[in-house]
C-alpha positions in Angstrom: 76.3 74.9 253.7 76.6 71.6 252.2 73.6 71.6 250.7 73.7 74.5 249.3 77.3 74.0 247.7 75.8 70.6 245.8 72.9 72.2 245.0 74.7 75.4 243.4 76.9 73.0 242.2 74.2 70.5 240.5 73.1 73.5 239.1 76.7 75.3 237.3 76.7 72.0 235.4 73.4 71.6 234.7 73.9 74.8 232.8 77.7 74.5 231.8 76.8 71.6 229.8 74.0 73.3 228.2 76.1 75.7 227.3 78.5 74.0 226.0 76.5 71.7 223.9 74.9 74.6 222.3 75.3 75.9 218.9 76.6 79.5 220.1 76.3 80.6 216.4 73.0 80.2 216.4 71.5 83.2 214.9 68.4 83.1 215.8 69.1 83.3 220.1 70.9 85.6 221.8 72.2 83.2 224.6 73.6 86.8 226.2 70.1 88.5 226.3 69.9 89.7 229.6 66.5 88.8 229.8 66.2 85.4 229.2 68.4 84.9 231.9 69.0 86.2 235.7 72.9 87.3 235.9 72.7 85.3 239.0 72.7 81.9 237.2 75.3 84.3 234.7 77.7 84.8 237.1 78.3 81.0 238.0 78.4 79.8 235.0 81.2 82.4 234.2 83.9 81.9 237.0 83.2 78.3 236.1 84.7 79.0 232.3 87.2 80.9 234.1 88.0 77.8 236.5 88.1 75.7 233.4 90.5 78.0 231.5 93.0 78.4 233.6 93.0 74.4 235.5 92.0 72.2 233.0 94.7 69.9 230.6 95.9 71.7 228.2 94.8 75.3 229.9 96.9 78.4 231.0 98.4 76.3 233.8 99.3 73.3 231.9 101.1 75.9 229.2 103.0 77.9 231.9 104.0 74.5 233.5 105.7 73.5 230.0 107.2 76.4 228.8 109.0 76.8 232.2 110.2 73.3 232.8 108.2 72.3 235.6 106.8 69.4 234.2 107.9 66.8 232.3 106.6 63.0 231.0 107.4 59.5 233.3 108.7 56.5 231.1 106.0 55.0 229.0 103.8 58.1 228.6 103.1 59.7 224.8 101.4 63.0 225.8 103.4 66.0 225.5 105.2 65.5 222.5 104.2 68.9 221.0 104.8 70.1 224.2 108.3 68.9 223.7 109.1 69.9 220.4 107.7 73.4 220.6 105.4 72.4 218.1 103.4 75.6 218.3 101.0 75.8 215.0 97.8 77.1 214.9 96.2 73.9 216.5 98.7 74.0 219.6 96.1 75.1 223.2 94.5 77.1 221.0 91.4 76.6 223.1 92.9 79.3 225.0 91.6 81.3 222.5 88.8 80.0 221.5 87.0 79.0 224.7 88.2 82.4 226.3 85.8 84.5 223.9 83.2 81.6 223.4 82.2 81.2 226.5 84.1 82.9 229.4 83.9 86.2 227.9 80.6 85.9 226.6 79.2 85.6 229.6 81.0 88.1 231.5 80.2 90.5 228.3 76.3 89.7 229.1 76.8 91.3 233.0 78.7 94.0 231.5 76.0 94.8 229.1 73.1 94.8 231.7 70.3 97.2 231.7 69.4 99.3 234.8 71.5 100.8 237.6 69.8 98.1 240.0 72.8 95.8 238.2 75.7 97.9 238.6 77.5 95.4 241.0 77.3 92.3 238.2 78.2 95.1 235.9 81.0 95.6 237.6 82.1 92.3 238.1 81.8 91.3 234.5 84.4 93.8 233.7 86.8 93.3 235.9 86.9 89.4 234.6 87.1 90.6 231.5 90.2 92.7 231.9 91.1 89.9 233.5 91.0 87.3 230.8 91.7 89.9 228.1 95.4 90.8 229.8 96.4 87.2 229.4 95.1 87.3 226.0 97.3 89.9 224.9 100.1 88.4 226.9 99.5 85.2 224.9 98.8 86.5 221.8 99.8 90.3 221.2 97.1 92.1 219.1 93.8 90.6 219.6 90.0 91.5 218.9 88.8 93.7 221.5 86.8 97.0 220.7 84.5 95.1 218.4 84.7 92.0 219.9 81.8 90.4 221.9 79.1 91.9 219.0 78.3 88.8 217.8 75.3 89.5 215.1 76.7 92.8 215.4 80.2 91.7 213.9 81.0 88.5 213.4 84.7 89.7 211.9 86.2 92.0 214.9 89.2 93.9 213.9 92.8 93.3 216.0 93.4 95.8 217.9 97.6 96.7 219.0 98.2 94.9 222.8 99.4 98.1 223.8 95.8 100.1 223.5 93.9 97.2 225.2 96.5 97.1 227.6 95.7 100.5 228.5 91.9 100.6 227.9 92.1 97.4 230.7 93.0 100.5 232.9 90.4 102.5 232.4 88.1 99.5 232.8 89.4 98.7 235.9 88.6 101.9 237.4 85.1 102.2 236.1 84.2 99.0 237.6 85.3 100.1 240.6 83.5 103.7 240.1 80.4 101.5 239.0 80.6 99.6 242.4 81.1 103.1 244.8 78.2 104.8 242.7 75.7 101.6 242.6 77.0 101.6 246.5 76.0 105.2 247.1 73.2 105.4 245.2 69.4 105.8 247.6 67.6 105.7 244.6 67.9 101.9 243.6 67.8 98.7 245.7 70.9 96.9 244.2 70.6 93.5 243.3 73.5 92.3 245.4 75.3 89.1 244.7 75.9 86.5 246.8 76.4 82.6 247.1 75.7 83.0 242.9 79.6 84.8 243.2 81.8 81.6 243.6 85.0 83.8 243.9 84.0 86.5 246.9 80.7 86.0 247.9 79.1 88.8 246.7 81.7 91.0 249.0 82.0 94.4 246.5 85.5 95.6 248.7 86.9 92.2 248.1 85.7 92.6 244.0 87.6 96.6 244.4 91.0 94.9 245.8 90.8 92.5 243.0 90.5 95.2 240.4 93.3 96.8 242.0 95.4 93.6 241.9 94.8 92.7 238.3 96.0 96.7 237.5 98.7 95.2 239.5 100.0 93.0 237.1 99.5 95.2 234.1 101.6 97.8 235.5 104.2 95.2 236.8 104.3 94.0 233.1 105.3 97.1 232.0 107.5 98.6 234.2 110.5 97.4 232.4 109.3 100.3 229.2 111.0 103.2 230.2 108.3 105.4 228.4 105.8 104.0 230.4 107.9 105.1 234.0 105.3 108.2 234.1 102.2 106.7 233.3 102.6 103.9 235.5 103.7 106.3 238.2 100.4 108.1 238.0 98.3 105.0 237.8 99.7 103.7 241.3 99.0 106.8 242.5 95.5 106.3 241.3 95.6 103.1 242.9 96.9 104.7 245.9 94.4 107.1 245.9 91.4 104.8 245.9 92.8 103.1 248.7 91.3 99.7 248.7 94.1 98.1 248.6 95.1 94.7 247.1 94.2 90.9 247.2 96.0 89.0 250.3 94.3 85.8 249.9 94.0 83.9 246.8 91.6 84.5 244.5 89.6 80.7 243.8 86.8 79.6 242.2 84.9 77.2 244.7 81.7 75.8 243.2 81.1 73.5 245.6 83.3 70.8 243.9 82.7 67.6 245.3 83.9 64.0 244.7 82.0 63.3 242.0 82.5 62.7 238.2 81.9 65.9 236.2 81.8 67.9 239.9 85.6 67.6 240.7 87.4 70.7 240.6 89.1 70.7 237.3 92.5 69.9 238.4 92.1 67.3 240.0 89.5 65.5 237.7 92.7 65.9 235.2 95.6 65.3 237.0 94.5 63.4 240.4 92.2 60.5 241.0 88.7 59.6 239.6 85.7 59.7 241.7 87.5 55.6 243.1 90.6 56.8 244.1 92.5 55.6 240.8 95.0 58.1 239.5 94.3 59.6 236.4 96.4 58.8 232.9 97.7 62.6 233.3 98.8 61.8 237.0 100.8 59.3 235.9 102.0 60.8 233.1 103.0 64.2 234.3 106.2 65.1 236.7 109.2 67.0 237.6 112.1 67.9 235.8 116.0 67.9 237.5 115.7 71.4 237.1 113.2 72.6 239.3 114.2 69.2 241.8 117.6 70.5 241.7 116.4 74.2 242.6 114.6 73.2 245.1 116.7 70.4 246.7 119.9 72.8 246.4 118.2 75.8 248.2 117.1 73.4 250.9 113.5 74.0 250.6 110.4 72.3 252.1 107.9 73.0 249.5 109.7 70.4 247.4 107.5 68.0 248.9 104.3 69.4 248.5 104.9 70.5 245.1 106.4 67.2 243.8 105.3 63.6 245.1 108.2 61.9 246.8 108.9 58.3 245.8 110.1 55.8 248.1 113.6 55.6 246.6 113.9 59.6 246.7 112.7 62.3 244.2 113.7 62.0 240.7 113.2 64.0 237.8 112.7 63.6 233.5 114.0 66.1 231.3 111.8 67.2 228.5 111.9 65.2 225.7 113.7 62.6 226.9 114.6 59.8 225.4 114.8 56.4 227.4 117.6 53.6 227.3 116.3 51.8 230.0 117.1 47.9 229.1 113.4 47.4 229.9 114.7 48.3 233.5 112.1 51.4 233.7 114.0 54.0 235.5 111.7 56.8 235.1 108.5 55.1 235.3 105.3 56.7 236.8 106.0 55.2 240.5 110.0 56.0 240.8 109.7 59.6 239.3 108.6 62.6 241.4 104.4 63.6 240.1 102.6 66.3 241.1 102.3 66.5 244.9 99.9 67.1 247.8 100.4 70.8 247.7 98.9 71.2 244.5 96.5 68.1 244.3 94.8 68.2 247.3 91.9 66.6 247.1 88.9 66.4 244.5 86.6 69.7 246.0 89.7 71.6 246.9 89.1 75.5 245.0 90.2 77.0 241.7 93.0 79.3 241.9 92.7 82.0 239.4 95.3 84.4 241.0 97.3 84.0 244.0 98.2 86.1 246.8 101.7 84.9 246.4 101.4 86.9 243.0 99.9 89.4 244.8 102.8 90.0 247.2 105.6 89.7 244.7 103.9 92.0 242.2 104.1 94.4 244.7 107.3 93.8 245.9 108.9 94.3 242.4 106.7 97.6 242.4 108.0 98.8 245.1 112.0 97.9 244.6 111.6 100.1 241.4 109.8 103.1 242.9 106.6 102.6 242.0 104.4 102.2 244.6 104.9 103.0 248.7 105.8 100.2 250.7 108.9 97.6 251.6 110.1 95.7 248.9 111.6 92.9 251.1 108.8 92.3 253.2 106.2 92.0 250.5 109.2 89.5 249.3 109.0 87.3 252.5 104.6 87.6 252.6 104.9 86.5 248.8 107.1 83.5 250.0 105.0 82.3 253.1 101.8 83.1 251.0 103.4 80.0 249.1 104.2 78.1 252.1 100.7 78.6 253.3 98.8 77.6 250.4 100.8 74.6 249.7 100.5 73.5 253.5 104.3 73.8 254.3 104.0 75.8 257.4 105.8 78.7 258.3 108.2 80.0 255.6 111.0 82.1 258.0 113.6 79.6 258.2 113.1 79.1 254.6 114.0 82.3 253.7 116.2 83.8 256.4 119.2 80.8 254.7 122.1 83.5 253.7 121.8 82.2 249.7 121.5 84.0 247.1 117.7 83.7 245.6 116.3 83.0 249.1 117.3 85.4 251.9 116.3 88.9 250.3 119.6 90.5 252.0 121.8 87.7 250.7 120.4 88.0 246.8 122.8 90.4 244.8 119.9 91.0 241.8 116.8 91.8 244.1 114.3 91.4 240.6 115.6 88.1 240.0 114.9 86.8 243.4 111.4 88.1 243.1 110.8 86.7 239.7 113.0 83.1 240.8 110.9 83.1 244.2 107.5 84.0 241.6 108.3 81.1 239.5 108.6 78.5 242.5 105.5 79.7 244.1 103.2 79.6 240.5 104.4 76.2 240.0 101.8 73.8 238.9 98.9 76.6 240.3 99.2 79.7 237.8 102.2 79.1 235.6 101.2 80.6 232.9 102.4 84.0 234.4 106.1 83.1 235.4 106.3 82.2 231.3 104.8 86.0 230.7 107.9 87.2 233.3 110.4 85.1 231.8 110.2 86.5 228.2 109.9 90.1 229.7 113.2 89.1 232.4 114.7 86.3 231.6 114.5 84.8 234.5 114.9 82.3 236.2 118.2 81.9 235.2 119.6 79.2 233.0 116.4 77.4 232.5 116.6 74.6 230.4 114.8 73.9 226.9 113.4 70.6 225.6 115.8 68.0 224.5 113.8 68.3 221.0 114.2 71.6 220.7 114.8 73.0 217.4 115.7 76.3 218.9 117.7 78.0 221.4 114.9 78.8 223.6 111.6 78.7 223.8 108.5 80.3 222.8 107.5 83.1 223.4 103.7 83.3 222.3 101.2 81.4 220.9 99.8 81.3 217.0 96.6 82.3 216.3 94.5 79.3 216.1 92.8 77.8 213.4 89.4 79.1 214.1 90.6 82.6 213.1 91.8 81.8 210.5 88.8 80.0 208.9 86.4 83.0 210.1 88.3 85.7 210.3 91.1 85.6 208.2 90.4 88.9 206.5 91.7 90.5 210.2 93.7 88.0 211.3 97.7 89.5 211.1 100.2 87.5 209.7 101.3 84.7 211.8 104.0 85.6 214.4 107.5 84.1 214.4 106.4 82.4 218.0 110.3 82.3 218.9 111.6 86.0 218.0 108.1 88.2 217.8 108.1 89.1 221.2 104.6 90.4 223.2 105.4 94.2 223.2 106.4 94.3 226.7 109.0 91.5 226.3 112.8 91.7 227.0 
């Protein structure tokens, strides 16, 4: 197994730096012809984008992270000023955009637009990442190119198309991929090409791939439920969900290419925000830490993941606010080694796996489901399996006495709004891992309560989107809607 996970590993890079060194304009090769290349070396290559996207700096869980006030900067360090300022212009993680179509859904687009029902499991897999990466899109952006996106040579300007269609077509997606996967299952006339070690996520395991599809129509519907004229449609889709019977995710859903302690092989996270391949920290480990808030949260609801999520100093944990400014007397109170970084539960080690969606999520997704009527099920016990799913990953043990305290928030009896203490309990368990997402459920709740803004903010609160980048602008302009107010021009599912 170790040699194959360096080898497989040697291999993703070899070709993810190819890739990425490429001209992908180039007009006269088609880097997503099918034939030029296996959709086993496809396949790897993609997840790794998606690993990238969502763990690298200045990715979906470095956003999330900021927008919510789980992070903030140690004295001395000049790197989230923007960050700070909710300086959002066209520039601001706008490789969210950009390396999202260039590359991630490129290459999931090339499965998707295989030849031959001996492919119909990559098929399938291709689009049920891209559903994936296309909800956070919308979530991110609103209206984006989708129906004539991905053309390339075809159409190199691709209309915008409203959030809410491609929030629905994602549904119908969803459940062709896993039609495509029962049908290429059941068909005797075909030998499937059946993945396997080339899927870094699941193995090649197509049940695993049909609960995942499931889960991310999970989150859809979730993200909706709180449009009254959607209460029947989303009704009918659980049921559909329901029907199938597959189920959803209860483990989380990684990326593990074999990462190893080497530079260029680490999994992104950690090549950011831990230790290079000697065991220094990183500038970004230093740099990056926790805010009184979330200490205060934590510390004040007596809970053990405080220490896993946050590194504890020797003179106690201590938070920044963001943007603050320091009157120190050269003293250096909030310095890198007195303030609280990111801890062991979330940096764990250099080949630890890429978490693109966690079972937490999972649980808590369902749990809000459920508390509204949606789905079958016990709303407080897919609360508690969301909270020890959290315990679990972050290596805190077992969750019970956590969550049995009688405080409101924590103990699912004791909380007077039950939504709030899913989406609270969400937020704590997405910290520093998928972040991104409790920024999505706090401009469509407002919770958790009384979160903080920036010292330099401008404005009341903060964001609520991103601009469209700059690259959009230069190429597509002619389709590109006006820019949003990024404060009041809410995603349409937003509170």
């Amino acid at each position: 197994m170790k040699t194959f996970k360096y080898t497989l590993s040697t291999m993703i890079i070899t070709l993810f730096v190819a890739a990425c060194s490429s001209d992908y304009l180039n007009i006269n090769e088609d880097p997503n012809n099918p034939l030029s290349v296996s959709p086993d070396l496809i396949l790897p290559v993609a997840q790794s984008y998606s690993a990238f996207i969502q763990e690298s700096f200045k990715g979906q869980n470095s956003l999330g992270n900021f927008m919510m006030y789980n992070w903030a900067e140690s004295e001395g360090s000049v790197f989230y000023s923007a960050e700070f300022r909710y300086f959002v212009d066209p520039t601001f993680y706008s490789q969210n955009f950009d390396y999202t179509y260039a590359n991630a859904l490129k290459q999931y687009n090339a499965l998707n637009n295989l030849e031959g029902d001996e492919f119909g499991y990559y098929r399938a897999i291709g689009q049920v990442m891209m559903a994936y990466h296309f909800q956070l899109l919308v979530d991110t952006y609103g209206d984006v190119p989708y129906f004539e996106a991905l053309q390339r040579g075809g159409n190199i300007t691709p209309k915008y198309d409203k959030a809410e269609e491609i929030y629905e077509d994602l549904i119908v997606q969803l459940s062709s991929a896993i039609s495509l996967i029962n049908s290429t299952a059941s068909n005797s006339s075909i030998t499937p090409l059946m993945p396997g070690p080339d899927d870094v996520m699941f193995g090649g395991d197509m049940a695993l791939w049909k609960r995942f599809a499931n889960t991310v129509k999970l989150r859809i519907l979730v993200r909706l439920s709180d449009l009254p004229e959607k209460a029947e449609y989303i009704r009918n889709e659980f049921a559909v969900i329901a029907g199938e019977g597959s189920g959803f995710i209860e483990n989380d859903v990684e990326v593990q290419l074999g990462y190893i302690n080497e530079e260029n092989r680490m999994n992104p996270k950690w090549a950011e925000f831990g230790q290079d391949a000697q065991g220094n920290n990183t500038i970004f480990n230093n740099a990056t830490c926790a805010t009184p808030f979330v200490l205060d949260f934590l510390s004040g609801t007596q809970d053990p993941r405080i220490d896993f999520i946050y590194e504890k100093p020797v003179t106690g944990h201590l938070g920044v606010r963001q943007g603050q400014l320091y009157n120190t007397s050269g003293e250096g109170e909030f310095v890198s080694e007195k303030v609280s970084n990111m801890g062991m539960g979330i940096l764990q080690e250099p080949g630890q796996a890429a978490v693109l969606y966690t079972a937490a999520e999972s649980y808590f997704n369902q749990a809000e489901a459920a508390l509204k009527g949606l789905m079958p099920g016990d709303a407080k016990s897919f609360y508690e399996n969301g909270i020890q799913a959290s315990f679990s990953y972050l290596g805190a043990g077992d969750a019970s006495s956590y969550y049995c305290q009688n405080l409101n928030l924590v103990s699912w009896d004791s909380s007077l709004n039950k939504q709030e203490a899913i989406i609270t309990q969400k937020w704590l368990a997405l910290n520093s891992i998928d972040a991104i997402q409790s920024w999505f459920d706090y401009s469509r709740t407002g919770y958790p309560s009384n979160l903080p803004v920036s010292d330099l903010a401008t404005t009341p609160d903060r964001p609520v989107r991103l601009a469209y980048p700059s690259s959009e602008i230069t190429a597509n302009g002619e389709n590109l809607p006006s820019q949003p107010n990024v404060f009041t021009d809410k995603i349409f599912w937003g509170n």
